[in-house]
C-alpha positions as CSV (number, residue, x, y, z in Angstrom):
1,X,-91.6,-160.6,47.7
2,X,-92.4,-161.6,44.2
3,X,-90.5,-163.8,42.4
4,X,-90.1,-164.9,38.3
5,X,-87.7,-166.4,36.3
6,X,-88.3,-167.5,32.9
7,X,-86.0,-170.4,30.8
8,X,-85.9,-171.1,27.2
9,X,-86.1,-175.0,26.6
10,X,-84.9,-176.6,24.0
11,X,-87.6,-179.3,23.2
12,X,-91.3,-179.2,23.0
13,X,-93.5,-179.4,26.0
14,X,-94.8,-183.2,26.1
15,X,-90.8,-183.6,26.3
16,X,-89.9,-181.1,28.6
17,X,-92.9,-182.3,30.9
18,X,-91.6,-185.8,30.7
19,X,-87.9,-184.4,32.3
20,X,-89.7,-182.0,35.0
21,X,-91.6,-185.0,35.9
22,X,-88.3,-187.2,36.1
23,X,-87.1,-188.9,39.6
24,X,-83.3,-188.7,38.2
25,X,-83.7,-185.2,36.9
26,X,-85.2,-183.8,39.6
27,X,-82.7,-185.3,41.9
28,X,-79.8,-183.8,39.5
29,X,-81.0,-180.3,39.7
30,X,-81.4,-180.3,42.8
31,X,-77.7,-181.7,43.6
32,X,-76.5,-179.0,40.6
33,X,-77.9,-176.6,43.5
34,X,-75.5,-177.5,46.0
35,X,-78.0,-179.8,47.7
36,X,-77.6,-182.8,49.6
37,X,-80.1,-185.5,51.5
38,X,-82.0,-185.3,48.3
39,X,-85.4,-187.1,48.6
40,X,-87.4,-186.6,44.7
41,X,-90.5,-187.9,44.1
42,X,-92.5,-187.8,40.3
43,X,-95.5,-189.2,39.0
44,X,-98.1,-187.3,36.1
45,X,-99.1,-185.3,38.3
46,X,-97.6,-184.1,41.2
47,X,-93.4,-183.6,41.7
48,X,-91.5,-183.0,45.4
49,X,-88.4,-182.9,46.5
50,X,-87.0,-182.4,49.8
51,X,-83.6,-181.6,50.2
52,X,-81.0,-179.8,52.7
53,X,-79.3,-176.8,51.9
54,X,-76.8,-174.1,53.2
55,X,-78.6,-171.4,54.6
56,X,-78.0,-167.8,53.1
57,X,-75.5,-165.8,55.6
58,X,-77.7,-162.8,55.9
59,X,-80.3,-165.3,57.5
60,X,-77.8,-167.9,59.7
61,X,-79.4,-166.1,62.8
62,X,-83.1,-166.9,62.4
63,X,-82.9,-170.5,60.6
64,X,-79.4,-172.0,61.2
65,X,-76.6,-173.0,59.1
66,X,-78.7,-175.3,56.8
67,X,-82.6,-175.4,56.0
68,X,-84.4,-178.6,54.6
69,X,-87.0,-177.3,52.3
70,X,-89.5,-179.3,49.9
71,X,-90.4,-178.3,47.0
72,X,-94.2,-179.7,45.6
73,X,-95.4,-178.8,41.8
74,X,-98.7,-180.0,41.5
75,X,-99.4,-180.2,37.7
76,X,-102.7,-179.5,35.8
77,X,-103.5,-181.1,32.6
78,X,-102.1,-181.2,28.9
79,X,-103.6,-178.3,27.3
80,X,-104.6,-178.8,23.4
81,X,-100.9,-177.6,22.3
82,X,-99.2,-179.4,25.3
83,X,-98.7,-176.3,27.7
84,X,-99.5,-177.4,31.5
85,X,-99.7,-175.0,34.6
86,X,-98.7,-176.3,37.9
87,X,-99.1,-174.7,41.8
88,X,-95.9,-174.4,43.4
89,X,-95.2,-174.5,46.6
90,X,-91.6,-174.3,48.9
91,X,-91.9,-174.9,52.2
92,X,-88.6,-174.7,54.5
93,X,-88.8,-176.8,57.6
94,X,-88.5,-175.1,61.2
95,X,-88.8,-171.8,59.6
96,X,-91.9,-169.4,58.8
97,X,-90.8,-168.7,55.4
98,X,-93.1,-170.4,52.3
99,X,-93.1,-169.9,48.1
100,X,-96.6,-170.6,46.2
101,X,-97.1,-169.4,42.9
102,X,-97.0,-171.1,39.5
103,X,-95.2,-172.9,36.9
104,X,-96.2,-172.7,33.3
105,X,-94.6,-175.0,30.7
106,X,-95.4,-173.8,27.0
107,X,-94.3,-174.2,23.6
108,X,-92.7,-171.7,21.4
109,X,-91.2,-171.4,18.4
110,X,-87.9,-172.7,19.2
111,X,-89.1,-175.7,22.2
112,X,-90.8,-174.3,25.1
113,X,-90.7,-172.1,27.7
114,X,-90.5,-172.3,31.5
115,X,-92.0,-169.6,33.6
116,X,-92.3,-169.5,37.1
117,X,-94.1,-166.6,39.0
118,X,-94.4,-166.8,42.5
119,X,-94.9,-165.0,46.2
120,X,-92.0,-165.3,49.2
121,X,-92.8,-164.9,52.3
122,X,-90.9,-164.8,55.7
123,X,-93.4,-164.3,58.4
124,X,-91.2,-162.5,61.1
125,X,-92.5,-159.4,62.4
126,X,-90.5,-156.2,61.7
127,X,-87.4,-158.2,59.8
128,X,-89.5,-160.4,57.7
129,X,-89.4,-158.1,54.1
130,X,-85.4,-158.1,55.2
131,X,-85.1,-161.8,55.3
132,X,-86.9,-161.9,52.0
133,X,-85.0,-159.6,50.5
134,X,-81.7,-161.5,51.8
135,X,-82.7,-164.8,50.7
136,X,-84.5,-164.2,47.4
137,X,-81.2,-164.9,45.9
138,X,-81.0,-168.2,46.4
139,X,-84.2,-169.0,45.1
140,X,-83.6,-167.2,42.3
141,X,-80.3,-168.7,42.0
142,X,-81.6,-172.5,42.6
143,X,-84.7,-171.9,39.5
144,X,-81.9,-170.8,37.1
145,X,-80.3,-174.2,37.9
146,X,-83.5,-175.9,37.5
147,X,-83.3,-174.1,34.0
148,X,-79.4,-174.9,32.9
149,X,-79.8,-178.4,34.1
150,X,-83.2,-178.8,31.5
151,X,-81.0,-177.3,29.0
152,X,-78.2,-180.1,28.9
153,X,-80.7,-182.9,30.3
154,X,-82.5,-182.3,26.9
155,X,-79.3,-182.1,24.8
156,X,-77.7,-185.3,26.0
């Protein structure tokens, strides 16, 4: 199932890279999320985070009550007007369900933008485009956090 959400950031992009790229911001998206066992990790380069969620009710039956996923931006270099692209991935542990796209950080003329574009998959024969479909939300959900929580980490 394809997947994109796009946020409006209010800074430029060497800024806005310097939050994404941020132990302690990381760590509070992922809690804004509803996350807990929150393991973030940052350098230049690459970002995770493993954490442990609630599972989505339409999908309790095939994963659980709760899914640990990690999440894994590895980031390409500063372009010329500070934009960067990054491979995404989500993995969810014990389950044969996986995100890879991209992430593109750019500026415009108000900050920068955050775009993310990506593929979901659940591997399960015959019920796997339902279990997508069930659990899209909380992706979609979780990146729109990601965004709201860039908003008022660059404000404060």
């Amino acid at each position: 199932m394809h997947l994109t959400s796009r946020h409006e950031l209010p800074a430029d992009p060497d800024a806005a890279f310097t939050m994404l790229t941020n132990e302690a911001f990381l760590s509070q998206a992922a809690r804004a999320s509803g996350a807990r066992n929150i393991h973030a990790l940052a350098s230049a380069t690459r970002t995770a985070v493993e954490a442990t969620v609630d599972s989505p009710a339409a999908v309790r039956a095939f994963i659980g009550t709760e899914l640990t996923f990690t999440q894994t931006i590895t980031w390409g270099p500063r372009e010329a007007d500070g934009a960067r692209t990054g491979n995404v991935t989500i993995d969810i542990k014990g389950a044969p369900a996986s995100l890879g796209g991209t992430v593109r950080l750019a500026p415009t003329a108000s900050g920068s933008s955050l775009d993310w574009d990506g593929e979901f998959t659940v591997s399960v024969p015959f019920v796997g485009p339902s279990v997508e479909r069930a659990a899209a939300p909380m992706i979609e959900e979780s990146l729109d956090v990601i965004g709201s929580q860039a908003r008022v980490w660059l404000t404060r």
